[in-house]
C-alpha positions as CSV (number, residue, x, y, z in Angstrom):
1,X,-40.7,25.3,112.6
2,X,-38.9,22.1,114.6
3,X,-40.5,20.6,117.5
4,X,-39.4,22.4,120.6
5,X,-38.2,20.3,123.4
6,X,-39.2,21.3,127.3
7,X,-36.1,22.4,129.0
8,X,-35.6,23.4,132.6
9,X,-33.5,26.3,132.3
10,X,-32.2,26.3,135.8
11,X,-30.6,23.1,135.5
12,X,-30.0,22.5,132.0
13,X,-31.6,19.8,132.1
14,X,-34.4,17.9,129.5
15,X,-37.8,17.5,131.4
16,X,-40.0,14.3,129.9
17,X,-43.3,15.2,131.3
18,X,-44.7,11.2,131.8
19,X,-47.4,10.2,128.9
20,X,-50.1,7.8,129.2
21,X,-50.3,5.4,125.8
22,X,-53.5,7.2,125.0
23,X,-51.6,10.5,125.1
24,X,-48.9,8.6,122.8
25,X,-50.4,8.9,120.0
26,X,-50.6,12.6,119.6
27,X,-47.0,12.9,120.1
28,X,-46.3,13.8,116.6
29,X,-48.3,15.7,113.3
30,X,-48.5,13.5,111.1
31,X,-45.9,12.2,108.4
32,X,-47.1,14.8,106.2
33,X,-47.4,17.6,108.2
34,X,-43.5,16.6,109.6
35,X,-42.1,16.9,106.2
36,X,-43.2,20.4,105.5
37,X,-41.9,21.8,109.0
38,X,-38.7,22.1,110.3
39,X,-37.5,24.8,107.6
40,X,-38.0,28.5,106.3
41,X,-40.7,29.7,104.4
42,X,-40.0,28.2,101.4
43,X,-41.2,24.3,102.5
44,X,-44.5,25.7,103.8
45,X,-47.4,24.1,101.7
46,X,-50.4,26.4,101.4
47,X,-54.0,25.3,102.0
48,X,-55.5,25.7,98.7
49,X,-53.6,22.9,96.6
50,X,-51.2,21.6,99.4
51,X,-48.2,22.9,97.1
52,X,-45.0,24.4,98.9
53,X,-43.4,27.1,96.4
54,X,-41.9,24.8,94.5
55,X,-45.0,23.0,93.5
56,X,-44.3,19.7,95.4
57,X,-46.1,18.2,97.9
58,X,-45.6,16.4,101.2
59,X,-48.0,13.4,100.1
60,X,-47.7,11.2,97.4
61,X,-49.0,12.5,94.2
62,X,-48.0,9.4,91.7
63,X,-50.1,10.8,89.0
64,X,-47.9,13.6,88.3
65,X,-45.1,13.2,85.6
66,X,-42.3,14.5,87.7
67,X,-39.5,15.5,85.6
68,X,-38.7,18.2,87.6
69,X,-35.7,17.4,90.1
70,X,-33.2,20.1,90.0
71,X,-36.0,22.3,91.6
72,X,-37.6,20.1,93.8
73,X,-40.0,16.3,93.7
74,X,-43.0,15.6,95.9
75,X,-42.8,13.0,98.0
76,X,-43.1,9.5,96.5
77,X,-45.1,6.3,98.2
78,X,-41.8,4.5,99.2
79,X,-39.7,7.1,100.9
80,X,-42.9,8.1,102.7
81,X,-43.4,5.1,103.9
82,X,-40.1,5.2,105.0
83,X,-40.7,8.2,106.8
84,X,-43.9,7.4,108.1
85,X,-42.1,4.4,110.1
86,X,-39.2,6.7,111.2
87,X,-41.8,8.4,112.9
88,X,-43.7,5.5,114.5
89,X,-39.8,4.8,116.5
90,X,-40.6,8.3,117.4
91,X,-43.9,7.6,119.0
92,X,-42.7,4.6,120.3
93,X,-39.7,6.1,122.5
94,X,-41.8,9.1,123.2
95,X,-42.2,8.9,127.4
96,X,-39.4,6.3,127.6
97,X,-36.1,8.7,127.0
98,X,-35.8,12.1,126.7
99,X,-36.8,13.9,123.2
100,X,-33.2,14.6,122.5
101,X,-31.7,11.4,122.9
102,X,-34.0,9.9,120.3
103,X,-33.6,12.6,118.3
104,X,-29.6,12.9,118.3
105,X,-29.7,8.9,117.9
106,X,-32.1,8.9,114.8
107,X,-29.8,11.6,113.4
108,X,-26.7,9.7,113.9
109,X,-27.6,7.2,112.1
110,X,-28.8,9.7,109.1
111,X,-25.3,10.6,109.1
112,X,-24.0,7.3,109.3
113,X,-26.0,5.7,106.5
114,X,-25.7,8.5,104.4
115,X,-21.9,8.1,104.2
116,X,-22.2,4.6,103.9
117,X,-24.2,5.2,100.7
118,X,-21.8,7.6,99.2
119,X,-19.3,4.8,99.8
120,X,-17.2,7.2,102.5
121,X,-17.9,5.2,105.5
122,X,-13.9,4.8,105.6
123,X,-12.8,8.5,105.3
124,X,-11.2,8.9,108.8
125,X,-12.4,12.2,110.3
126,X,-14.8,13.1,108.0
127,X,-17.8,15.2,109.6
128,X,-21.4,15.3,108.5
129,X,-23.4,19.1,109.0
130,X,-27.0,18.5,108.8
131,X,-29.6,21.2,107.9
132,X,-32.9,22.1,106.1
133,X,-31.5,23.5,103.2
134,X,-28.5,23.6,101.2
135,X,-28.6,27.6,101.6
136,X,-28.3,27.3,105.2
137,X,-25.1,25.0,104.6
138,X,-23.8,28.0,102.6
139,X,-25.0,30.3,105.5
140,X,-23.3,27.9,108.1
141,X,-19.7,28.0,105.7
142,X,-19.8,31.8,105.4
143,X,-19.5,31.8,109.1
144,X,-17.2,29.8,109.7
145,X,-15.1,31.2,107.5
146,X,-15.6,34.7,108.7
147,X,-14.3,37.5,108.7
148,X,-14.1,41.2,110.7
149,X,-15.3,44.4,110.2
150,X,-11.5,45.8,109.4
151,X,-10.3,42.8,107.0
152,X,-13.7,41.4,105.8
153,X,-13.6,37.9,104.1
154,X,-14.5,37.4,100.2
155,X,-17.3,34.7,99.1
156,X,-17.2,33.9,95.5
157,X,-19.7,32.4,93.6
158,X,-21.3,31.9,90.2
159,X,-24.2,34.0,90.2
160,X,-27.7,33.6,92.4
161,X,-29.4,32.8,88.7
162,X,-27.9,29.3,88.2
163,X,-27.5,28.3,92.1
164,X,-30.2,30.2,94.4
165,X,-31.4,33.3,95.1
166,X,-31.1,32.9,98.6
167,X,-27.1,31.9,98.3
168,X,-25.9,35.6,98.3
169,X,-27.2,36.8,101.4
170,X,-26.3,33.1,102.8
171,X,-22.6,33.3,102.0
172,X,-22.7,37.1,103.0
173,X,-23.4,36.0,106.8
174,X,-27.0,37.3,107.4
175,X,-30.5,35.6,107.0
176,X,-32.0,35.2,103.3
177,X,-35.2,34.2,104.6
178,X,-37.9,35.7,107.7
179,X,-38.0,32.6,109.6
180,X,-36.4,29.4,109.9
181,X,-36.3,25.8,111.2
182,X,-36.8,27.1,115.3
183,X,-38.2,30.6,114.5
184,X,-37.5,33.9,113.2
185,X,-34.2,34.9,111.5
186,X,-32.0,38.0,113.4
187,X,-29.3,39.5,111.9
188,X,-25.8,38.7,113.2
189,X,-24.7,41.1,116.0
190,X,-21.6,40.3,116.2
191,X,-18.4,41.2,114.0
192,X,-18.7,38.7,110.7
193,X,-18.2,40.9,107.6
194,X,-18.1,39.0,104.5
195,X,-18.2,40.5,100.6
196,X,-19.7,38.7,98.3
197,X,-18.7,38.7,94.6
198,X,-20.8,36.9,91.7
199,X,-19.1,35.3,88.6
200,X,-21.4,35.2,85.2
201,X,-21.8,31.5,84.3
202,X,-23.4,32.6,80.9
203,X,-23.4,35.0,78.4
204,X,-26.0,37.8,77.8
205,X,-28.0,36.0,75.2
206,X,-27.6,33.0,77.5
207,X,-24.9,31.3,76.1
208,X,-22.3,29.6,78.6
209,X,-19.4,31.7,79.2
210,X,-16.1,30.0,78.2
211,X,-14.4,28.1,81.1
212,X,-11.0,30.1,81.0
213,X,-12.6,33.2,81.2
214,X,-14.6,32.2,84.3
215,X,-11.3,30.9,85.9
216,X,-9.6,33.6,84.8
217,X,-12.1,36.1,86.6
218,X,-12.4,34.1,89.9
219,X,-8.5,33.7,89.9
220,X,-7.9,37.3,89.9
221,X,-10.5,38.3,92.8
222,X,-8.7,35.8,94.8
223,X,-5.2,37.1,94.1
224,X,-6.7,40.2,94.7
225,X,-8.0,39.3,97.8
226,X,-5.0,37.1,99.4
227,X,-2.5,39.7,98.3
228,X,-4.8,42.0,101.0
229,X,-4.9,39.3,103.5
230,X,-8.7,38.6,103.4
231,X,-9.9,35.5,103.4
232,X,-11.9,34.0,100.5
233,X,-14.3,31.2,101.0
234,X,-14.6,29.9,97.4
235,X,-17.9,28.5,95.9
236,X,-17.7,25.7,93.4
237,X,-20.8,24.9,91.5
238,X,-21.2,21.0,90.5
239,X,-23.8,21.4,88.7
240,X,-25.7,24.8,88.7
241,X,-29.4,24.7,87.5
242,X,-28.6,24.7,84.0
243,X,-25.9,21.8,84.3
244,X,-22.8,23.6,84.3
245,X,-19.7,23.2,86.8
246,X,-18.0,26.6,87.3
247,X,-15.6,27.5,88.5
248,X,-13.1,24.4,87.4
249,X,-12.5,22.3,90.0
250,X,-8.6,22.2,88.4
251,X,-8.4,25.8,89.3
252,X,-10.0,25.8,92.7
253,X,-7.0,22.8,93.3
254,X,-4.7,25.0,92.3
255,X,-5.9,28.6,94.1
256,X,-5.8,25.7,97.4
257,X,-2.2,24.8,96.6
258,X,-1.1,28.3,95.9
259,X,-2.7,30.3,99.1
260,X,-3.3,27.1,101.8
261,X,-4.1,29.4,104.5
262,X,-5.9,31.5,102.9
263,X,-8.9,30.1,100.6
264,X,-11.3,27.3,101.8
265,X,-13.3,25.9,98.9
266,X,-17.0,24.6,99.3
267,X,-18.4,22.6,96.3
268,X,-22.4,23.3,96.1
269,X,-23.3,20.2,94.8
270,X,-26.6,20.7,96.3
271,X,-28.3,19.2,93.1
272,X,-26.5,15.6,94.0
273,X,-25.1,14.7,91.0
274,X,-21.9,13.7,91.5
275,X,-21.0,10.0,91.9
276,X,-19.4,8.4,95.1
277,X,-15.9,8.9,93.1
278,X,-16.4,12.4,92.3
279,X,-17.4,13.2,96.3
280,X,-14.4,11.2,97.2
281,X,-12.0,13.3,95.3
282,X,-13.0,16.1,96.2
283,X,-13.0,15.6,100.1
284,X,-9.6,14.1,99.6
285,X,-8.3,17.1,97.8
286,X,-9.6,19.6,101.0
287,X,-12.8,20.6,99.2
288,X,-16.3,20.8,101.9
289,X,-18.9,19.3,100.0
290,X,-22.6,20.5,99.8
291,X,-25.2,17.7,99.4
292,X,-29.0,17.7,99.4
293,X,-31.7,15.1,99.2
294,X,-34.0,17.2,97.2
295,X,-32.8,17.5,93.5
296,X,-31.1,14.7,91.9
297,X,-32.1,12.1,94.6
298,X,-36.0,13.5,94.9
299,X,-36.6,13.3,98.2
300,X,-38.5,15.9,99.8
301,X,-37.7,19.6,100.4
302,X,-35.8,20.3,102.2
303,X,-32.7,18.8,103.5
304,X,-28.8,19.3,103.6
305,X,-25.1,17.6,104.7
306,X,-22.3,19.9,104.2
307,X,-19.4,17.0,104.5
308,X,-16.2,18.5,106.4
309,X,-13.0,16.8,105.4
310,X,-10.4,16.4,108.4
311,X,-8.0,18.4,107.6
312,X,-10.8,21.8,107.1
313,X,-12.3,19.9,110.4
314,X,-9.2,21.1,112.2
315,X,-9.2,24.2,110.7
316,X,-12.8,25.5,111.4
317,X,-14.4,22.9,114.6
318,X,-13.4,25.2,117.2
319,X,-14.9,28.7,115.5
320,X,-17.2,29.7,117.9
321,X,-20.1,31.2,115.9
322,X,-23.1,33.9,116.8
323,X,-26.0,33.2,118.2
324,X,-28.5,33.5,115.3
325,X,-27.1,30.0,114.2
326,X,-29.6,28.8,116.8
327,X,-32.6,29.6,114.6
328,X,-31.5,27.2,112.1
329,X,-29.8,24.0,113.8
330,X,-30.5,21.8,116.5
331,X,-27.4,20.6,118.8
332,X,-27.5,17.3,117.1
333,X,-27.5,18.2,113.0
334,X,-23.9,19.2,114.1
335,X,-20.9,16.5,115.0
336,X,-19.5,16.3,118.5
337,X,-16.5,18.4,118.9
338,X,-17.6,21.3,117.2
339,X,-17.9,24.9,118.8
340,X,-21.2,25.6,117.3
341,X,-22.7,22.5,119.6
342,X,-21.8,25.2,122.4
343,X,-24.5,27.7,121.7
344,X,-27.4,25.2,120.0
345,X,-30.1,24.3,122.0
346,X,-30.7,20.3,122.2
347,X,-34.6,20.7,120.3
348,X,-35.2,18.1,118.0
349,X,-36.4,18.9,114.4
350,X,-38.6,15.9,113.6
351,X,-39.2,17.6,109.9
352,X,-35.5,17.3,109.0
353,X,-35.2,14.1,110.1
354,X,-38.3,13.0,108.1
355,X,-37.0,14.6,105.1
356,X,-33.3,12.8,105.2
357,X,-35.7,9.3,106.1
358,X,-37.4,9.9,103.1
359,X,-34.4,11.0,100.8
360,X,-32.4,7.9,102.1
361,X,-34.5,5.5,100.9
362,X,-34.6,7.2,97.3
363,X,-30.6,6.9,97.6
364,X,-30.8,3.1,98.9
365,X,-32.7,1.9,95.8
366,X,-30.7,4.2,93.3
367,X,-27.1,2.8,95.1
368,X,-28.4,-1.0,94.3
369,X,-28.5,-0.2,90.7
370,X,-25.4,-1.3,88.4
371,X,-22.9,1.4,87.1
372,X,-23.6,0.0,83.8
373,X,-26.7,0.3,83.8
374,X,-27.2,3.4,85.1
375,X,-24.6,5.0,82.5
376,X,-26.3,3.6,79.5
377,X,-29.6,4.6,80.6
378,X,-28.6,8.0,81.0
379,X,-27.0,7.7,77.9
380,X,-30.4,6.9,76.1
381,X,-32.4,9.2,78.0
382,X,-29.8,12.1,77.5
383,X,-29.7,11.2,73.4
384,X,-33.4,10.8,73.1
385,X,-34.2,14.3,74.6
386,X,-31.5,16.1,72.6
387,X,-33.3,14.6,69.4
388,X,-37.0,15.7,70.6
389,X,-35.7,19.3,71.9
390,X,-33.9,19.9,68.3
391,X,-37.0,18.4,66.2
392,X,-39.5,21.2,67.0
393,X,-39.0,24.4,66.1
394,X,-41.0,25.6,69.8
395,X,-37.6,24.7,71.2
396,X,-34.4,26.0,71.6
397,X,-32.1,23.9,73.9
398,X,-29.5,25.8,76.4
399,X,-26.3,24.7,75.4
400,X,-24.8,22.7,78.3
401,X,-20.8,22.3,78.0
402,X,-19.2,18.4,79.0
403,X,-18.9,17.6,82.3
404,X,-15.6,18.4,83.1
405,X,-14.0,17.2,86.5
406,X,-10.0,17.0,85.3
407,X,-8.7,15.3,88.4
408,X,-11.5,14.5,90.0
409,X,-14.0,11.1,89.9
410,X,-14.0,8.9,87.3
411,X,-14.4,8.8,83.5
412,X,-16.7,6.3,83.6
413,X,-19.1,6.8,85.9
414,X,-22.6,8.0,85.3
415,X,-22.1,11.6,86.8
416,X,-20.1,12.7,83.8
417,X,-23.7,12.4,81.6
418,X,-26.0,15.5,80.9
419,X,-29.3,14.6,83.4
420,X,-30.1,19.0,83.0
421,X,-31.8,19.8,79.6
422,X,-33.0,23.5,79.9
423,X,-34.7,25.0,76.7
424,X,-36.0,28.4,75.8
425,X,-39.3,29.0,73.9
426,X,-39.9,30.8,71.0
427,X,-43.0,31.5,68.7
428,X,-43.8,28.8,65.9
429,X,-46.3,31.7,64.8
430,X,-45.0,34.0,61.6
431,X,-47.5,36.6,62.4
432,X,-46.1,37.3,66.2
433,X,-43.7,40.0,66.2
434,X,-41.5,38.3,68.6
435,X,-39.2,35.6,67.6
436,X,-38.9,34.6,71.4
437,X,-41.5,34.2,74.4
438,X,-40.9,36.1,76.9
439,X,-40.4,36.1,80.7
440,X,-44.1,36.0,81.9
441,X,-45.3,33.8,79.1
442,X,-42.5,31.3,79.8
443,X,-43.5,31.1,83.4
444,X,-47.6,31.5,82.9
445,X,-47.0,28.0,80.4
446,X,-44.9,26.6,83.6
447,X,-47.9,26.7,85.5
448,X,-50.0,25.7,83.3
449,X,-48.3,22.4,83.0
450,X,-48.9,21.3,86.6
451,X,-52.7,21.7,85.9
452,X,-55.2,19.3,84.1
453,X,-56.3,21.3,81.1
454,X,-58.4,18.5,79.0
455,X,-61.4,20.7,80.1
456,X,-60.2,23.8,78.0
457,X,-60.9,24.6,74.8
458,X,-57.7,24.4,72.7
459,X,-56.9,25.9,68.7
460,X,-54.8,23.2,68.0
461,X,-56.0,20.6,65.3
462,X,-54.1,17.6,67.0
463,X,-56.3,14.9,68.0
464,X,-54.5,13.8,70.3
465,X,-54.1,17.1,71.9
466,X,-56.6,17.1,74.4
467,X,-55.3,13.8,76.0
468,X,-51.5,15.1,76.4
469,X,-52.7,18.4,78.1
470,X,-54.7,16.7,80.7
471,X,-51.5,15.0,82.4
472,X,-49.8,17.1,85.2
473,X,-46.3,18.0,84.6
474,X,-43.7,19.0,86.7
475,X,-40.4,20.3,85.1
476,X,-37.8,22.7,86.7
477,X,-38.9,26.2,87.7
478,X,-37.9,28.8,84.7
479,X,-34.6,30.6,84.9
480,X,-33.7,33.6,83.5
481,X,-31.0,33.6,80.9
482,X,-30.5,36.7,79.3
483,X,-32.1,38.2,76.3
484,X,-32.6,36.8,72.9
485,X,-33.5,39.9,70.3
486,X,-34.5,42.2,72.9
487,X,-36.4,40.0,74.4
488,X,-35.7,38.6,78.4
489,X,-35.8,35.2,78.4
490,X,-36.3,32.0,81.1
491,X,-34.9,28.6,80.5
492,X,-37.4,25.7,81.4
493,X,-35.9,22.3,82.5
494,X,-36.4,18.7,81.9
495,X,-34.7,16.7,84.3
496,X,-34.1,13.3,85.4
497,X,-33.7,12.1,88.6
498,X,-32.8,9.3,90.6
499,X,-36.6,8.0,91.1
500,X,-36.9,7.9,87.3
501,X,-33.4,6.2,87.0
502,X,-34.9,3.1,89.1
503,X,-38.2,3.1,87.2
504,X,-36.2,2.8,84.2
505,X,-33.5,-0.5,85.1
506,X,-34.7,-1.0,88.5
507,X,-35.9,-4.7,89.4
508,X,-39.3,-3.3,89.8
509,X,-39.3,-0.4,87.1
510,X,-41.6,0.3,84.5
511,X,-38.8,-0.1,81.5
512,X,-36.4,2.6,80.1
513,X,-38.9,3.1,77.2
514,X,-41.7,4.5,79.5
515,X,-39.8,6.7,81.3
516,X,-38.5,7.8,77.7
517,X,-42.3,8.3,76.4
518,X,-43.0,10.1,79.6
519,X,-40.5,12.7,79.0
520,X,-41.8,13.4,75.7
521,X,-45.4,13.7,76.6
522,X,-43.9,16.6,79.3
523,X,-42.1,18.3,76.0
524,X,-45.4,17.6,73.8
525,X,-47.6,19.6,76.3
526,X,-44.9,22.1,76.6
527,X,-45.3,22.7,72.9
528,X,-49.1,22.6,72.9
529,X,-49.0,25.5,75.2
530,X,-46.2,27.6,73.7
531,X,-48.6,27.3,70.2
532,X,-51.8,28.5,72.2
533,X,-50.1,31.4,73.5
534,X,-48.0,32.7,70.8
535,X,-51.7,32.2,68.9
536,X,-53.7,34.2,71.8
537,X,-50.8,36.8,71.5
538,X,-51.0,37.1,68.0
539,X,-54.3,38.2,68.1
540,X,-54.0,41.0,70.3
């Protein structure tokens, strides 16, 4: 939940109730109870282990190897320092201007430096829609794009597996959670009817599907659609969870070009990375773009900027939308000029604002680096994993297709590189029936890898083994990816981030060669554990 302001309903107007200095300083939660409020259920960090859902937390936790951004990062010392002194300004204009003011001014300046950092300071009428989540930027699209009960809308996305399970009922309209940022969700009550059609990104054995035949697919639910006179709101992935970018962005130009007035295109590039170039191109070709600063830039979860290009500006700023979207924005996450200001209560949510702090100064340090440098440590990192993940036999890497943006960003810019290395499991035991671990097992060795295990008793015969298992690993959550031999498997997911990406070249960084042997002590105890249980199953 956001912090509510006081309002006098009579008179619209924002009542500061005058504060001593003693009563100051309990203003505000603390920094750590700010960055896990302000959102739906999923952010909430329960009180055994102070985890959210995600397994990050809202503290610092620097002992963890944290290769685990396209799910989500715990906080780290900087950018909680940064937010920690976002909220002192708090404290300190708390009494001297109304809750809103500070809040909409903070938030301005979010938005302002955030552009500035993705180098699109100069893009003339380009809007900035903050929110908690990048699923309540696809819920805030959907209805704007709309629709009505006799000539419904069509959403088209590549399926809830690789991009979010909450991302269908989003881009349908309704609520994909119970609660949100300033309380519970309600369904929509007024006439927003919007279909929603999922496109495979991968085969059933888990292969990726060939580009043409995705394009091919999407192309002919939207001629479908436009030769009906629906509207289609299409959903370009860049990248999904497993690294892929489906749709093509060449064929969403062209579906743009061929029915203008008919198909708006959003790119859910929610896992952040794409380079300044690549976000340039694609506002400039009429493409929304979805942005957190949870995956790829490890900030905290959760928080999201859909940016509006000008020319879609025009199009959808004066859409009035229902009044559930009050549940999930303040009046201030949205740009003056827009309808949706109209019906948005001016409460201030301190969490999101924390969250953007905190992912901001993640982006700050990563934006200093060199291009060069950046690319060829990517480069490295990328090579060196591919050889680890094909030298054991535990392993069985996801194949990721190139990068692929014909038209859009540049060729040599770090965002074209692989920074996604999903991998299935399977047995190294002969005696196990099952060629491939399952589901259940995948996900019970997950969790096993965020715990300190040196105090259990393992079969292997490794000296060294007992030292690798007690380090804490996070790695992205499993996903499922079809079925190898009859058997339903989950992708895990080494990733790396922008927080590693400075600790590898940054003026301060430990070296690329540490963040390197880090890496592989995450794959080493991921291989430990996928022995022990293949071993424990074979006994059974």
């Amino acid at each position: 939940m956001g912090v509510l302001l006081d309002l006098d309903n009579s008179s619209g107007n924002i009542i500061a109730p005058p504060l001593s200095p003693h009563e100051n300083l309990s203003f505000l939660p603390p920094t750590s109870e700010l960055l896990c409020s302000g959102g739906d259920t999923r952010i909430v960090c329960n009180s055994i282990d102070g985890l959210n859902k995600y397994g990050t937390s809202s503290v610092p936790d620097m002992k963890v190897l944290a290769y685990g951004s396209s799910t989500a990062s715990s906080v780290s010392t900087a950018s909680f320092a940064a937010a920690e002194r976002v909220r002192c300004r708090l404290l300190s204009a708390h009494g001297l201007e109304p809750q809103a003011i500070t809040y909409a001014r903070e938030i301005a300046r979010v938005r302002s430096e955030l552009l500035g950092l993705c180098g699109l300071s100069d893009l003339v009428g380009l809007d900035v829609i903050l929110s908690p989540s990048g699923t309540d930027l696809h819920l805030f699209a959907a209805l704007l794009v709309g629709g009505s009960d006799t000539q419904p809308s069509l959403a088209i996305m590549i399926e809830g597996a690789e991009t979010g399970s909450g991302i269908p009922l989003a881009l349908s309209g309704q609520p994909f959670s119970d609660s949100a940022a300033f309380g519970s969700c309600v369904v929509s009550d007024d006439d927003t009817a919007i279909e929603v059609k999922a496109v495979d990104g991968r085969e059933a054995d888990g292969r990726p599907r060939a580009a043409a035949d995705i394009d091919c697919e999407v192309e002919s639910l939207i001629a479908d659609a436009a030769a009906s006179g629906r509207r289609v709101l299409l959903n370009i992935a860049d990248v999904t969870k497993t690294g892929l970018i489906a749709p093509s962005p060449i064929l969403a130009l062209k579906l743009r070009r061929r029915f203008p007035e008919m198909v708006e295109v959003i790119v859910d590039a929610c896992q952040f990375r794409i380079s300044p170039p690549t976000i340039r191109a694609y506002l400039e070709h009429g493409f929304c773009v979805a942005l957190t600063g949870s995956k790829f830039v490890t900030g905290p979860a959760f928080s999201g900027a859909l940016l509006v290009p000008e020319s879609v500006g025009r199009r959808l700023r004066t859409r009035p939308l229902p009044s559930m979207i009050k549940s999930y924005s303040a009046r201030a996450d949205w740009p003056s000029g827009w309808a949706a200001r109209s019906v948005l209560a001016d409460v201030a949510n301190y969490g999101l604002l924390l969250r953007w702090e905190s992912a901001l100064e993640e982006l700050r340090a990563f934006r200093s680096l060199p291009n060069a440098d950046i690319v060829s440590f990517l480069e490295t990192f990328a090579d060196a994993v591919r050889r680890r993940l094909a030298t054991d036999m535990v392993f069985d890497p996801l194949s990721v297709p190139p990068l692929d943006r014909q038209q859009f960003g540049k060729s040599n810019s770090w965002d074209r590189i692989q920074t996604i290395f999903p991998f299935t499991l399977r047995s190294p035991c002969q005696e196990t029936r099952k060629k491939w671990l399952n589901r259940k097992i995948t996900a019970q060795i997950y969790d096993m890898l965020r715990q300190d295990l040196s105090g259990h008793s393992l079969t292997s015969r490794d000296p060294g083994a007992s030292n690798i298992v007690s380090r804490r690993c996070h790695i992205g959550q499993p996903i499922a990816c079809g079925t190898r031999e009859g058997t339903p498997v989950s992708a895990l997911r080494l990733c790396v981030g922008m927080r590693l990406v400075v600790d590898a070249v940054g003026p301060h960084g430990r070296g690329p060669n540490v963040v390197i042997r880090e890496a592989f002590s995450v794959l080493d105890k991921t291989a430990i554990l996928a022995r022990e249980v293949s071993i424990c199953s074979s006994k059974i």
